[in-house]
N, C-alpha and C positions, 0 to 999 in steps of 0.2 A: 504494500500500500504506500501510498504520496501523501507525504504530509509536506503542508505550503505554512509556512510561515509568514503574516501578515496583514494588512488593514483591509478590510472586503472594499471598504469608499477609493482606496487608490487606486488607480491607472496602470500601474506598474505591476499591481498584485490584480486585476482585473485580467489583465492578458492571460496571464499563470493557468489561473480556474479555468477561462475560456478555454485554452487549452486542453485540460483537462478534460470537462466536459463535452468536448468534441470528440477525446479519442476514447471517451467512455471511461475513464482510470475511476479507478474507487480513489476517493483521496479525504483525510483529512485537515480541517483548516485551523491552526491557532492563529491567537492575536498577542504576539508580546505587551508586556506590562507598557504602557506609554512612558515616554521618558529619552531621553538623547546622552548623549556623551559618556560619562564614569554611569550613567544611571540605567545605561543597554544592562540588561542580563547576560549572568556566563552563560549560558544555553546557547544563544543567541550571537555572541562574543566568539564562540568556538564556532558556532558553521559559517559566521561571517564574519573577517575581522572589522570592515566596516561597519557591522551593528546596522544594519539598514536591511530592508525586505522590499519586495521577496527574495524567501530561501528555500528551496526544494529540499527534503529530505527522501530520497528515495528507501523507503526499508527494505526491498528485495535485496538490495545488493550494499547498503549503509552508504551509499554513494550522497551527498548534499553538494547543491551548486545554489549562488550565490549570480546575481544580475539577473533581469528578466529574459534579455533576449538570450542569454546563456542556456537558462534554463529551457525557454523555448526551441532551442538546438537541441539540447538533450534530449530533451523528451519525442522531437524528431526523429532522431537517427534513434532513438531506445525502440522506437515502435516499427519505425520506416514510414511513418504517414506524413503529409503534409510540407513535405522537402521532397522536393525532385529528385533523379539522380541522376539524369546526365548533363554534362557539364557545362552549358551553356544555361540554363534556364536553373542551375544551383549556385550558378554565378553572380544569376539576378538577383536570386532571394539573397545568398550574403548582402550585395550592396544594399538592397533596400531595406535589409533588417539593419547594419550599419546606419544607414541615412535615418532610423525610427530613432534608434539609439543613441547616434552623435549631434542630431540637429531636431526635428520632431520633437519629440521626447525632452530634451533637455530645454528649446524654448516656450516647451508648453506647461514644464515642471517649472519654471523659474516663473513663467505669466501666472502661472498660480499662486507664488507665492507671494510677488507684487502685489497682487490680486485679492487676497486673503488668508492673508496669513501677517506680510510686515507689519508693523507695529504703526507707523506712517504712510501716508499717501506719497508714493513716489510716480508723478505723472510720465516722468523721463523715460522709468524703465514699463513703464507698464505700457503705454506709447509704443516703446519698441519692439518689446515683446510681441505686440499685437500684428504690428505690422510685417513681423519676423515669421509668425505663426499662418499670418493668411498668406502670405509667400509660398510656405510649404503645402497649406492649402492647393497653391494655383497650382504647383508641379504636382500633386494627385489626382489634380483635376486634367491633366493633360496626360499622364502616365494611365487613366481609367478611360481615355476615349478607341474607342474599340475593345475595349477589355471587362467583363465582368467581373475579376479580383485582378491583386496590382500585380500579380507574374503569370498572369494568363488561368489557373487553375489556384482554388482554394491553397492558401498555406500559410507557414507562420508569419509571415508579414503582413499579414490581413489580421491575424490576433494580436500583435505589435499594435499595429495602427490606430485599428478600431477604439479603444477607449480613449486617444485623443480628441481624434475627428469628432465622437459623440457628445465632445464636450463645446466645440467650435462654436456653437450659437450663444452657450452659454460665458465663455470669456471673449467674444469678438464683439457681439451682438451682430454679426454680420446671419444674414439668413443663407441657409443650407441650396434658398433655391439658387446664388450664386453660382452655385456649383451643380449644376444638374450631373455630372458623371458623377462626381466624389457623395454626391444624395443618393443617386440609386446605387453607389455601392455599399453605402449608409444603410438603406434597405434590404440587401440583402445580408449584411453582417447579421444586421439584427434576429433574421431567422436562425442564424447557429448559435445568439445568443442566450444562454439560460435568461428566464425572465425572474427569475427568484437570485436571490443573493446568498454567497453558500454562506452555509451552517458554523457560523462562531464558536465552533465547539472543537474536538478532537476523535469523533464522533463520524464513520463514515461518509460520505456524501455520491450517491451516484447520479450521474444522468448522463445525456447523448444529446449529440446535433440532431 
């Protein structure tokens, strides 16, 4: 069994489950005690030296990996689902899981925190942030014309993705119909999306796409 360590509400640990629940894994979900720095738990401390989730613990094999898109490799090649394999179209998913991970990801975790979470109103960075994020927007929106997911067939870049994009209306105020590709492929993520939010517990959880 997968136990996932971390927040059900974050983005990063949203991918995780999605995953999960696609390839059907029985998994369980904790939530470390809240808290940062000296205040991380050893549990937590040992499968991540960063102190930060998600964390896979796989117990078939005592294997734990650390980053999301990491873990979303894992659990790829662990299955063989959802990764390509030959090598032109595993080429893609690398970069554009990179591209979720180096750029995606990082300016829509930081528009977040501008956003709600600093302590102060910083119009500067929240400004750019935004304008940073409908950027990446526009190259989804261009990388989805002709294509119903962003490497041609369902895969882990689409469970990367997904819980940014799903957030777009709500830190841009920009409307989704902007984007008519990156909407309908908004539409159809959503059908592989569990509509339930897993189980805060340590406590099985199954389901399927």
């Amino acid at each position: 069994m997968m136990i996932v360590y971390g927040q059900a509400s974050s983005p990063y640990c949203q991918k995780v489950t999605m995953m999960l629940e696609c390839l059907a894994l029985p998994y369980g979900f904790r939530t470390p005690a809240p808290g940062g720095g000296d205040t991380v738990s050893a549990e937590l401390l040992a499968l991540n030296p960063n102190g930060t989730v998600p964390v896979l613990l796989d117990q078939d094999n005592g294997v734990s990996v650390f980053e999301s898109a990491a873990i979303l490799l894992y659990l790829a090649e662990k299955t063989g689902k959802l990764m390509p394999t030959e090598p032109r179209p595993r080429a893609e998913v690398y970069q554009w899981l990179l591209f979720e991970a180096a750029t995606l990801g990082a300016v829509a975790g930081e528009l977040y925190h501008y956003l709600c979470v600093a302590p102060e109103d910083v119009p500067y960075a929240q400004a750019r942030n935004k304008r940073r994020f409908l950027h990446c927007a526009a190259i989804l929106e261009k990388r989805l014309d002709g294509r119903d997911f962003l490497c041609g067939t369902l895969s882990i870049v689409d469970m990367a993705i997904y819980p940014w994009v799903n957030l777009l209306e709500d830190f841009t105020s920009t409307p989704l119909s902007a984007y008519p590709h990156l909407s309908g492929w908004l539409t159809r993520m959503r059908q592989h999306a569990s509509q339930t939010p897993p189980r805060i517990s340590e406590q099985v959880a199954e389901t399927s796409c």
